[in-house]
BABA-391750 format. One record per residue (C-alpha): residue number from 0; residue in three letters; x, y, z. Coordinates in Angstrom, 3 decimals. Layout:
<rs>
<r lumnu="NUM" torkol="Ala" x="X" y="Y" z="Z"/>
...
</rs>
This chain:
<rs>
<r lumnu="0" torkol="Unk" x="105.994" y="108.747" z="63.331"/>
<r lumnu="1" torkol="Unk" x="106.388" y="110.565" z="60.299"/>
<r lumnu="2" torkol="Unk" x="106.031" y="109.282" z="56.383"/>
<r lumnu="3" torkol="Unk" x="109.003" y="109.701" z="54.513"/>
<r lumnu="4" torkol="Unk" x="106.963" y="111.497" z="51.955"/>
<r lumnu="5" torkol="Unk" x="105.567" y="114.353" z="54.559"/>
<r lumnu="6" torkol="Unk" x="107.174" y="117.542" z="54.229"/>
<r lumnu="7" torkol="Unk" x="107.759" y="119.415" z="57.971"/>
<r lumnu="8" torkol="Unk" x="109.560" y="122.591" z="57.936"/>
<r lumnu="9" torkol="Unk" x="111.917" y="123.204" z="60.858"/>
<r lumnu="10" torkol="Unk" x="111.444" y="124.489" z="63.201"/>
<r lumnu="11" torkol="Unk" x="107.394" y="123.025" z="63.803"/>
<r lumnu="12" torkol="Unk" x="106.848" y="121.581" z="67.089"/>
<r lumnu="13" torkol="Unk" x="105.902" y="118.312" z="67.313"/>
<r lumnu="14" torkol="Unk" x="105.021" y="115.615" z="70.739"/>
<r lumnu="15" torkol="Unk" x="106.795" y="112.528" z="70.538"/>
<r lumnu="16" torkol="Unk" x="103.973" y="110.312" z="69.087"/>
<r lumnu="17" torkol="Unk" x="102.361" y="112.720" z="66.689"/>
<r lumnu="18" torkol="Unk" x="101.322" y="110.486" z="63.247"/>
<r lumnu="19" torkol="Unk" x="102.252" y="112.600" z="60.046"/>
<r lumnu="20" torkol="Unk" x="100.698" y="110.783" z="56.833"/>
<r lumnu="21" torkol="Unk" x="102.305" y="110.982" z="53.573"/>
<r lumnu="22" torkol="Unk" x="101.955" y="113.803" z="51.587"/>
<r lumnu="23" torkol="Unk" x="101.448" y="115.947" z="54.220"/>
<r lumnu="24" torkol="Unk" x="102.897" y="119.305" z="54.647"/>
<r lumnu="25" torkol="Unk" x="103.621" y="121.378" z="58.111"/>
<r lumnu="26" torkol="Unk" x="104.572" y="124.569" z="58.408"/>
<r lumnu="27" torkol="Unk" x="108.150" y="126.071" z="60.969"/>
<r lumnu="28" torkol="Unk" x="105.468" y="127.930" z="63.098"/>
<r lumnu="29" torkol="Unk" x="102.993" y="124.752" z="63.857"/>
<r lumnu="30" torkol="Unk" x="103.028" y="123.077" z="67.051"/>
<r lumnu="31" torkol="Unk" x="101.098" y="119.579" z="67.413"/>
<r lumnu="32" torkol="Unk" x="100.397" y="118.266" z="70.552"/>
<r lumnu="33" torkol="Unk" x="100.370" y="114.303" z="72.023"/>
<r lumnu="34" torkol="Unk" x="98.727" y="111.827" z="69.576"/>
<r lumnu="35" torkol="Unk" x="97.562" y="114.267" z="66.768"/>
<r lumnu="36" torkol="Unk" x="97.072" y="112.299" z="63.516"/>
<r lumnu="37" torkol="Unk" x="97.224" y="113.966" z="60.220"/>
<r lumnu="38" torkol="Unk" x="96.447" y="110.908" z="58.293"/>
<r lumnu="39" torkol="Unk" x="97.693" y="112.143" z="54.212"/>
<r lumnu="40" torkol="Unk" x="97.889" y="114.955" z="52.242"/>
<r lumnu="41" torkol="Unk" x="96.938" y="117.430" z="54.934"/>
<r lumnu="42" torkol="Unk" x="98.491" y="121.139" z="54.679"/>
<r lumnu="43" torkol="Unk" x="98.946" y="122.870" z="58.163"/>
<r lumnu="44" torkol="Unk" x="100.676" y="126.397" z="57.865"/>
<r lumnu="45" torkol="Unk" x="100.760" y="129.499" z="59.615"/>
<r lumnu="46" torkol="Unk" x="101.036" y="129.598" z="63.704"/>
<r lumnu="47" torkol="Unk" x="98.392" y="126.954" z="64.424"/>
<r lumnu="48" torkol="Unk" x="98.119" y="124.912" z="66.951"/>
<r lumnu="49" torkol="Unk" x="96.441" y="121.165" z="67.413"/>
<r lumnu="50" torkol="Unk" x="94.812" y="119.971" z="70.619"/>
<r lumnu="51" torkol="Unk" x="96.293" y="116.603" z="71.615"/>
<r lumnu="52" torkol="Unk" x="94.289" y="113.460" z="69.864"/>
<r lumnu="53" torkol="Unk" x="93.110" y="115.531" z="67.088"/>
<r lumnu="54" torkol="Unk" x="92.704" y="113.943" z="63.840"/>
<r lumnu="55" torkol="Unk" x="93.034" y="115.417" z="60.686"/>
<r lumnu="56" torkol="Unk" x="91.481" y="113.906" z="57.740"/>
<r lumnu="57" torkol="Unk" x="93.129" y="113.650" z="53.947"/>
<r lumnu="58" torkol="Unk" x="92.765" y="117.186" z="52.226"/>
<r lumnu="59" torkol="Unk" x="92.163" y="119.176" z="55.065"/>
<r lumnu="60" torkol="Unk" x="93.926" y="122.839" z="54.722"/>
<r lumnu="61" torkol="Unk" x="94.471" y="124.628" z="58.089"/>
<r lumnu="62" torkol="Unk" x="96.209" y="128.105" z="59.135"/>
<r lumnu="63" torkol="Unk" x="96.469" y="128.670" z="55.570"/>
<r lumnu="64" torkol="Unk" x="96.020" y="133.123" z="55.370"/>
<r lumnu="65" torkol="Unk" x="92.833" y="134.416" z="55.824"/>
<r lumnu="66" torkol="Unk" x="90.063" y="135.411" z="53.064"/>
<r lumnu="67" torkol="Unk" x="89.798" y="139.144" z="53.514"/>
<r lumnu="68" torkol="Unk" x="91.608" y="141.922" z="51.344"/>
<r lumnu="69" torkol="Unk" x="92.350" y="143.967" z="54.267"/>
<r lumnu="70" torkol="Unk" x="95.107" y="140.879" z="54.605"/>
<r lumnu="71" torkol="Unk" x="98.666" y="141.975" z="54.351"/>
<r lumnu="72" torkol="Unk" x="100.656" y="139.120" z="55.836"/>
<r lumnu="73" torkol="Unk" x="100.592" y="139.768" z="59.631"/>
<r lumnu="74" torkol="Unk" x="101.746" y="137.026" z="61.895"/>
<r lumnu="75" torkol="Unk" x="98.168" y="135.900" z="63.045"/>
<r lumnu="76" torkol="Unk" x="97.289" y="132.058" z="64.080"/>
<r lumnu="77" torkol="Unk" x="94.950" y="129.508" z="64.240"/>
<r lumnu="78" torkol="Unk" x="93.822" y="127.142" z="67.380"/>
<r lumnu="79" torkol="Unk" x="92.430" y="123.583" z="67.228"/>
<r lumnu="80" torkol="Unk" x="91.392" y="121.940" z="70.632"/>
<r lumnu="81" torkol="Unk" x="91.798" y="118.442" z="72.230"/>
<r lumnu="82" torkol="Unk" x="89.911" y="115.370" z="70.578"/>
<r lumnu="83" torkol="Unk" x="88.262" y="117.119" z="67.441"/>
<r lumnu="84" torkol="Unk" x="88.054" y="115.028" z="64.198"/>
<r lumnu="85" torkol="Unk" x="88.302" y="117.222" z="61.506"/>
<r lumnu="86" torkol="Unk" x="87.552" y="115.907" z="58.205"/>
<r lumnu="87" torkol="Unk" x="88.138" y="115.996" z="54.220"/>
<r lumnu="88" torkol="Unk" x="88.674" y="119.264" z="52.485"/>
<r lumnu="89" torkol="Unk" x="88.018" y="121.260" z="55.643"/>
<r lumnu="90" torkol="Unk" x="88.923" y="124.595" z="55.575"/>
<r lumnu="91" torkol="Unk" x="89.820" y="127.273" z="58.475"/>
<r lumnu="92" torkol="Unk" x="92.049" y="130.168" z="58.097"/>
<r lumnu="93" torkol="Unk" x="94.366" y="132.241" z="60.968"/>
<r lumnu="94" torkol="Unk" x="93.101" y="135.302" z="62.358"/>
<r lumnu="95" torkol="Unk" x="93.576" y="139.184" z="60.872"/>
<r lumnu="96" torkol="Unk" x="94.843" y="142.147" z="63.140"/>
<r lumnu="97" torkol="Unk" x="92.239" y="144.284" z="62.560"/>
<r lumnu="98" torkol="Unk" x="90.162" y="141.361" z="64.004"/>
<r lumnu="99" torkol="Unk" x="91.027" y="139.309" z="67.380"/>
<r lumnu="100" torkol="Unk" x="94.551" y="138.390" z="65.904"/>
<r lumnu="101" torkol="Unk" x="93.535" y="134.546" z="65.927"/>
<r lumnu="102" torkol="Unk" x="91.009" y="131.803" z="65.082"/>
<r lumnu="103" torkol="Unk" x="89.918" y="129.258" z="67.955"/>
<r lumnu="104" torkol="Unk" x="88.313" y="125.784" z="67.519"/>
<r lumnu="105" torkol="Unk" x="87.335" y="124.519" z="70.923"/>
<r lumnu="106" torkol="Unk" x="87.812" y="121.057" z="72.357"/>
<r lumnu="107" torkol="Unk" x="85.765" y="117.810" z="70.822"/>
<r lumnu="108" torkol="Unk" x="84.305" y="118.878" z="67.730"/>
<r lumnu="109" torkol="Unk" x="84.105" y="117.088" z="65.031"/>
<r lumnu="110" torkol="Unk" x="84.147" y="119.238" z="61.002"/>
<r lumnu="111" torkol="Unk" x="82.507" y="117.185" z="58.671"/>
<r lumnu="112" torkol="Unk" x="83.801" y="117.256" z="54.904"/>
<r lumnu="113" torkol="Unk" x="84.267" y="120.360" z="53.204"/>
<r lumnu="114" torkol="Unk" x="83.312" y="122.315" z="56.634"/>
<r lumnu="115" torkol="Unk" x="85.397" y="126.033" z="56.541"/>
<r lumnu="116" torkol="Unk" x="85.841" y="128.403" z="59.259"/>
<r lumnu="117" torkol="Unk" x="86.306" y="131.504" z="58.568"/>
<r lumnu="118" torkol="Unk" x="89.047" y="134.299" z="60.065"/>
<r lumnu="119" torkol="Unk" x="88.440" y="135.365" z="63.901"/>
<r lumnu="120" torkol="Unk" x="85.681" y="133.163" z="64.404"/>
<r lumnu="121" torkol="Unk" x="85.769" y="131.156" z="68.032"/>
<r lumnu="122" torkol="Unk" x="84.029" y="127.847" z="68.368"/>
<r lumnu="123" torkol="Unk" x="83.116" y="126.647" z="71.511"/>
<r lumnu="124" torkol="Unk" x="83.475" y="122.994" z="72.503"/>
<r lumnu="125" torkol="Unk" x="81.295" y="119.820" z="71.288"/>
<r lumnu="126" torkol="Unk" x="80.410" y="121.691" z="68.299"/>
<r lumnu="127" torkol="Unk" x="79.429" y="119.523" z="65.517"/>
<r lumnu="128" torkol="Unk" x="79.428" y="120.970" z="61.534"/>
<r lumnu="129" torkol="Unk" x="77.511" y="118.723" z="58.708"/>
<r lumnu="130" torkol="Unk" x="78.864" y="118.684" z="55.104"/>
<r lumnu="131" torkol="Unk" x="79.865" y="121.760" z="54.000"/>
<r lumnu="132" torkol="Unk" x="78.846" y="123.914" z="56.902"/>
<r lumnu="133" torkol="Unk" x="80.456" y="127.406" z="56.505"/>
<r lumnu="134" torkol="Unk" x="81.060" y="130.203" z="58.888"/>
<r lumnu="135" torkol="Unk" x="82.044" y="133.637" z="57.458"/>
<r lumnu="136" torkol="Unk" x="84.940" y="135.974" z="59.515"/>
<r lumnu="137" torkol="Unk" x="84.463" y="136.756" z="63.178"/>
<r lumnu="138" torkol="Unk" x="81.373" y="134.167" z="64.122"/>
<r lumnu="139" torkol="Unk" x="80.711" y="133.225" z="67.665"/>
<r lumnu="140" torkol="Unk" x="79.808" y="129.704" z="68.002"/>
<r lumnu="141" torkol="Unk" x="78.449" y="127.949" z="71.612"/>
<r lumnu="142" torkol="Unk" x="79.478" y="124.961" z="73.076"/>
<r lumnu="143" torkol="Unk" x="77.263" y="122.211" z="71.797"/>
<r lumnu="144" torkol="Unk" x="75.866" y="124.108" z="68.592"/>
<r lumnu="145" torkol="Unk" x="74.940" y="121.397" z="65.660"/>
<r lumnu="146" torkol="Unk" x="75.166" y="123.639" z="62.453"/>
<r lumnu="147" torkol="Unk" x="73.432" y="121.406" z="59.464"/>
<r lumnu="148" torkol="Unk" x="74.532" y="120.856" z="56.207"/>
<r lumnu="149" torkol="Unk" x="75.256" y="123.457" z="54.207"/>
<r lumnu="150" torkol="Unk" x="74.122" y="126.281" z="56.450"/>
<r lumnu="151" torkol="Unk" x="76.183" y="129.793" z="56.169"/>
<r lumnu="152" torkol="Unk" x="76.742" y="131.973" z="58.754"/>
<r lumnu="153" torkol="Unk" x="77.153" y="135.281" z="57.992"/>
<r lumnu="154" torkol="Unk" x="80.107" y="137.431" z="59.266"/>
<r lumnu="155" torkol="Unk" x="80.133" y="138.784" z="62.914"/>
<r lumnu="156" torkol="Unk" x="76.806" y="136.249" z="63.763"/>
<r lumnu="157" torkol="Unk" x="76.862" y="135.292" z="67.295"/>
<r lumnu="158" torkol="Unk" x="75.154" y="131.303" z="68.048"/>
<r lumnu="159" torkol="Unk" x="74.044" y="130.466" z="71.777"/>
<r lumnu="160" torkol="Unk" x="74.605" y="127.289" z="73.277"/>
<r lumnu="161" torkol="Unk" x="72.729" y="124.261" z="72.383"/>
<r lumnu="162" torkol="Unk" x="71.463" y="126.053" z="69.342"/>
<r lumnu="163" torkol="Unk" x="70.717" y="123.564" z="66.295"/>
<r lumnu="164" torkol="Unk" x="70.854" y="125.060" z="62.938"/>
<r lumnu="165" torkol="Unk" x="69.088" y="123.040" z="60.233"/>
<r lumnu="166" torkol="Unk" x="70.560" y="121.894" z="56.520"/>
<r lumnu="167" torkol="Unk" x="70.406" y="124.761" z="53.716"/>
<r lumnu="168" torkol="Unk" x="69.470" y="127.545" z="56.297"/>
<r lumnu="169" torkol="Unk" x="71.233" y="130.882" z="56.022"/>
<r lumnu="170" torkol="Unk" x="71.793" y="132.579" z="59.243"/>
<r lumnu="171" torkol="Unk" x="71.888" y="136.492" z="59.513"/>
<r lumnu="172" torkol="Unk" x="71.442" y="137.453" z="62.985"/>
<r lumnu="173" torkol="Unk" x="72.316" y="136.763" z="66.545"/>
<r lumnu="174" torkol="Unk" x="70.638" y="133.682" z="67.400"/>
<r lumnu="175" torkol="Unk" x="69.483" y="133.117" z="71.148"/>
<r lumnu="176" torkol="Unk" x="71.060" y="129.787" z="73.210"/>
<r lumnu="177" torkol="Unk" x="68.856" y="126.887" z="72.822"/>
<r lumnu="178" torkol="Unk" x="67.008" y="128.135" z="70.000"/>
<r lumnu="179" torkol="Unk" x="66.186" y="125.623" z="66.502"/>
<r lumnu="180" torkol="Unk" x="67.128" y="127.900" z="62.994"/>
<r lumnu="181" torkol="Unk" x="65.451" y="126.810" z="59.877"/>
<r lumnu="182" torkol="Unk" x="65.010" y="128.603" z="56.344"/>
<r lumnu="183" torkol="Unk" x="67.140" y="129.940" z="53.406"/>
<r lumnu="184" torkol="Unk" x="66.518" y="133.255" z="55.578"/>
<r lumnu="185" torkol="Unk" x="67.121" y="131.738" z="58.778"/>
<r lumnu="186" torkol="Unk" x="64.138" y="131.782" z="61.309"/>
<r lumnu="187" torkol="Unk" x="63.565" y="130.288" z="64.919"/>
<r lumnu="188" torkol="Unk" x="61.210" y="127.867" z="64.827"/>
<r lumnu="189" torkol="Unk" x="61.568" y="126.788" z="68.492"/>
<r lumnu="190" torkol="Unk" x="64.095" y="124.792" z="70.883"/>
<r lumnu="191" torkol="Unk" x="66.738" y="122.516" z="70.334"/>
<r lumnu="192" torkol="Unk" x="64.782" y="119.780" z="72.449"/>
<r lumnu="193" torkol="Unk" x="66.243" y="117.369" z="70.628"/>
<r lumnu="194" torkol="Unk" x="69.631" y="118.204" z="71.373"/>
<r lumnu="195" torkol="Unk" x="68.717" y="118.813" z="75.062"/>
<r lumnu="196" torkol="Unk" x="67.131" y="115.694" z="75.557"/>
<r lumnu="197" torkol="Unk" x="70.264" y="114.012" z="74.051"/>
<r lumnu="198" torkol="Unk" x="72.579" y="115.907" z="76.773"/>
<r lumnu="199" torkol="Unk" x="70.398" y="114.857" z="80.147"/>
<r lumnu="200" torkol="Unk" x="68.313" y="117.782" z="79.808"/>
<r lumnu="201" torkol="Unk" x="65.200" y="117.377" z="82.660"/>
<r lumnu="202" torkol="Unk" x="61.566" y="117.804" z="81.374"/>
<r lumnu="203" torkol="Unk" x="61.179" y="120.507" z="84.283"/>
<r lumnu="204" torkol="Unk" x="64.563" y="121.962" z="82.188"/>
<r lumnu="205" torkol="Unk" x="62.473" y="122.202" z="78.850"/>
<r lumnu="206" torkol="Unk" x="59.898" y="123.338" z="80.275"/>
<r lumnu="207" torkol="Unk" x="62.114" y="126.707" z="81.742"/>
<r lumnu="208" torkol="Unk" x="63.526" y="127.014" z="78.463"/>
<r lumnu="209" torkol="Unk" x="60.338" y="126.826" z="76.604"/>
<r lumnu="210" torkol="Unk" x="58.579" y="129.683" z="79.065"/>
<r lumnu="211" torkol="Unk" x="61.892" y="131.852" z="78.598"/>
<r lumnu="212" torkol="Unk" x="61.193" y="131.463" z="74.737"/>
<r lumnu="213" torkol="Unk" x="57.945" y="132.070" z="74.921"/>
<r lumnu="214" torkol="Unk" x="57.720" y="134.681" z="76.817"/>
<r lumnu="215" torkol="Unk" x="60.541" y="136.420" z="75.375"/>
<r lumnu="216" torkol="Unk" x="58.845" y="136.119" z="71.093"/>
<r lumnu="217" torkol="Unk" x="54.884" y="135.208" z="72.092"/>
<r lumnu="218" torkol="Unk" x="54.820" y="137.372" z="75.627"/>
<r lumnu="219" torkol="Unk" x="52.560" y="140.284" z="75.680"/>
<r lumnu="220" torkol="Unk" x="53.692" y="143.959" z="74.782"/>
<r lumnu="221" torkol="Unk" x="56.574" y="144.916" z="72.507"/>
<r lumnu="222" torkol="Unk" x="59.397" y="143.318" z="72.764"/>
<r lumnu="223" torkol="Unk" x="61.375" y="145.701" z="75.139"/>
<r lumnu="224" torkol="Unk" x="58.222" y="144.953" z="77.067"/>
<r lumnu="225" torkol="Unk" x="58.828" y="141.471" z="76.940"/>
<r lumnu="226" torkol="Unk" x="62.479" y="141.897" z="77.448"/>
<r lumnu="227" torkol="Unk" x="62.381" y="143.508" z="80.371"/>
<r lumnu="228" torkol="Unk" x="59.932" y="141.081" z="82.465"/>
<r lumnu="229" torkol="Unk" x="62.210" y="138.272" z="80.720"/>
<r lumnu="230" torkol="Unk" x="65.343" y="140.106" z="82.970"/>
<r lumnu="231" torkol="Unk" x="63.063" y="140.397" z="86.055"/>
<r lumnu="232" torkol="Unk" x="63.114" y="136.238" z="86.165"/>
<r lumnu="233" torkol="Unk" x="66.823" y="135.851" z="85.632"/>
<r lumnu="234" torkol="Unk" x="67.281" y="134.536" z="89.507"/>
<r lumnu="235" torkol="Unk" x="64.587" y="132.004" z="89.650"/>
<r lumnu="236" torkol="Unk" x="65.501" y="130.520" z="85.586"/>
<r lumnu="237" torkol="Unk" x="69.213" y="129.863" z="84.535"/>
<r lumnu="238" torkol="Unk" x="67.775" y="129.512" z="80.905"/>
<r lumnu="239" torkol="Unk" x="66.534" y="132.765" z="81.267"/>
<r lumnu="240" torkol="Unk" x="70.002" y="134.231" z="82.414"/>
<r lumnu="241" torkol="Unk" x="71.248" y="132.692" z="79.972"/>
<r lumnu="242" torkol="Unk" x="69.464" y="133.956" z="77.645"/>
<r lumnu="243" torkol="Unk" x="69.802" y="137.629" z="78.925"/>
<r lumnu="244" torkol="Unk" x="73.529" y="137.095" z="78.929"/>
<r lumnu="245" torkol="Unk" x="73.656" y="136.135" z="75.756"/>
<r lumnu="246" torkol="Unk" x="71.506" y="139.423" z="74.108"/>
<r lumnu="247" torkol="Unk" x="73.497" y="141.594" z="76.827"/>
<r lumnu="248" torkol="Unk" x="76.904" y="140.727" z="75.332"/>
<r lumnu="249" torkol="Unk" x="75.481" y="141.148" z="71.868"/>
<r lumnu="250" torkol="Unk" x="75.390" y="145.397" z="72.553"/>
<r lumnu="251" torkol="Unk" x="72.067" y="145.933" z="70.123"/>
<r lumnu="252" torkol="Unk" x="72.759" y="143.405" z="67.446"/>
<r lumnu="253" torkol="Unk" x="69.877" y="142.455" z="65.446"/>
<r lumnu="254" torkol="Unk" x="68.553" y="138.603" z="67.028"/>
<r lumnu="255" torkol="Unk" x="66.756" y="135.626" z="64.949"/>
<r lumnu="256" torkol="Unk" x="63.271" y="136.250" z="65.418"/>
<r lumnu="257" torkol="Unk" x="60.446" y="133.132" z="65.009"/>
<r lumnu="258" torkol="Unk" x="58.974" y="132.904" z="61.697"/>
<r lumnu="259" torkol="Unk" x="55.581" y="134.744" z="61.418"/>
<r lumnu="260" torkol="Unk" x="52.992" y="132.354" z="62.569"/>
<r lumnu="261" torkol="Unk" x="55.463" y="129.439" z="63.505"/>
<r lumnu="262" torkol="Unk" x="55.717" y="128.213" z="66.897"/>
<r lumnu="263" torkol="Unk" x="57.509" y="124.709" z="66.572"/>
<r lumnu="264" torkol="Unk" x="59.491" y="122.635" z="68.888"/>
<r lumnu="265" torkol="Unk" x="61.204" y="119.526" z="68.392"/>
</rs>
C-alpha cells in the first residue's frame, strides 16, 4: 500500500505488500523487499536496498550521499537486512569508491533514534545502537555488538563480536570480540558477560573467554609475549581463535587496551 501523499520515483522496486507512509519519499534506484514499512516522512535515495520486514521509523534518511569531500557523485549504495527496526532521525549514507563501493546493515538490528552510520561501514547482524550512537566511515561492526548511547566510533575502528560499548564512550581502536568499552577515551574494562549470559553463554564459556582475556592484557611478558602463547591455545579455546582471528585480520592496527589498574567484568 502506498499513501497518496508518498512520493516514489519510477523506476524503485517495490514487493507487493510493501507499506509506504505519507510523506515519504523513494528514490528510481531503491528496491524494498516483502513487508518493509516506512511508516511517514521517511527519505530513501540512492541504490539502497531493504531487507524484507524492515521498518522504518518517521524521519529516518537513508542512502542519502555520503559525508566525505573526496565525494563526487559515483553510483555507490546502501544495504539494510531482514527484520531491522530502524528508528527516528536515523541516519546512514551509501558507500564511496575509494572505499568498498557500499554500506551494509546486517539482518535484525534495531537503530535507535538519531543512530547514523557512516559511509563503508558493515554491520553485522543483531546489532543493537542506543540514542544517538554514531559510527564514522569504514567501521567494522560484529554480530551481536550493543553500542550505548551516544558512543562514537571513530573511522576505520574494527568491533568483535559480542562486544558491548557503554553510553558516552569514544572508541579509537580495534576492540577485541567479547570485550566491555567504557570511557570518553574508550578503555576495556572486561567482558561482555552480560550480553553472553543473555545469548546461552555456558559458565565453562565465560570462564574460556575470561582466561583468553586475561592472559592476553594481565599474562606475563610483553605483550607479543603474551600474544604468542595466546595463539599456541587457539585449538583447545574457540574464544581464543576468535580472538586471534580477529587481531590477525586487523594487519597491526592499534587494539583497546584495559584501563591502567582496571580489571572489571560484568
Amino acid at each position: 500500500m502506498i499513501d497518496p501523499l508518498a512520493r516514489v520515483s519510477d523506476g524503485a522496486i517495490l514487493a507487493d505488500d510493501v507499506q509506504i507512509g505519507p510523506f515519504c519519499t523513494v528514490g528510481a534506484d531503491v528496491t524494498l523487499h516483502a513487508g518493509v514499512r516506512l511508516i511517514s516522512h521517511v527519505n530513501v535515495q540512492g541504490q539502497t536496498t531493504i531487507g524484507a520486514r524492515t521498518e522504518v521509523y518517521p524521519f529516518a534518511s537513508l542512502g542519502t550521499p555520503p559525508q566525505s569531500v573526496h565525494y563526487k557523485g559515483e553510483r555507490t549504495g546502501l544495504t539494510i537486512g531482514m527484520d531491522c527496526v530502524i528508528r527516528e532521525h536515523v541516519t546512514a549514507n551509501i558507500g564511496t569508491a575509494g572505499g568498498r563501493g557500499v554500506t551494509r546493515i546486517g539482518d535484525g538490528c534495531m537503530l535507535m533514534t538519531a543512530a547514523h552510520v557512516g559511509h563503508d561501514c558493515t554491520v553485522g547482524n543483531h546489532v543493537i545502537f542506543a540514542n544517538n550512537a554514531t559510527l564514522g566511515g569504514h567501521v567494522d561492526v560484529g554480530d551481536h555488538v550493543f553500542l550505548g548511547g551516544l558512543c562514537a566510533v571513530h573511522q576505520y575502528t574494527r568491533i568483535g563480536a559480542q562486544v558491548m560499548v557503554s553510553g558516552i564512550t569514544g572508541v579509537r581502536e580495534d576492540v577485541i570480540p567479547y570485550a566491555y568499552v567504557l570511557g570518553q577515551a574508550g578503555r576495556l574494562v572486561g567482558l561482555n558477560t552480560i550480553g553472553m549470559k543473555r545469548r546461552g553463554f555456558t559458565r565453562a564459556d565465560l570462564h574460556a573467554a575470561r582466561a583468553a582475556y586475561r592472559d592476553l592484557f594481565f599474562g606475563a611478558g610483553v605483550f607479543a609475549e603474551r600474544l604468542a602463547r595466546l595463539r599456541e591455545q587457539t585449538e583447545a579455546s574457540p574464544f581464543a581463535r576468535e580472538i586471534m582471528d580477529f587481531i590477525d585480520a586487523g594487519k597491526n592496527r592499534a587494539l583497546c587496551q584495559p584501563a591502567r589498574g582496571v580489571v572489571h567484568e560484568e
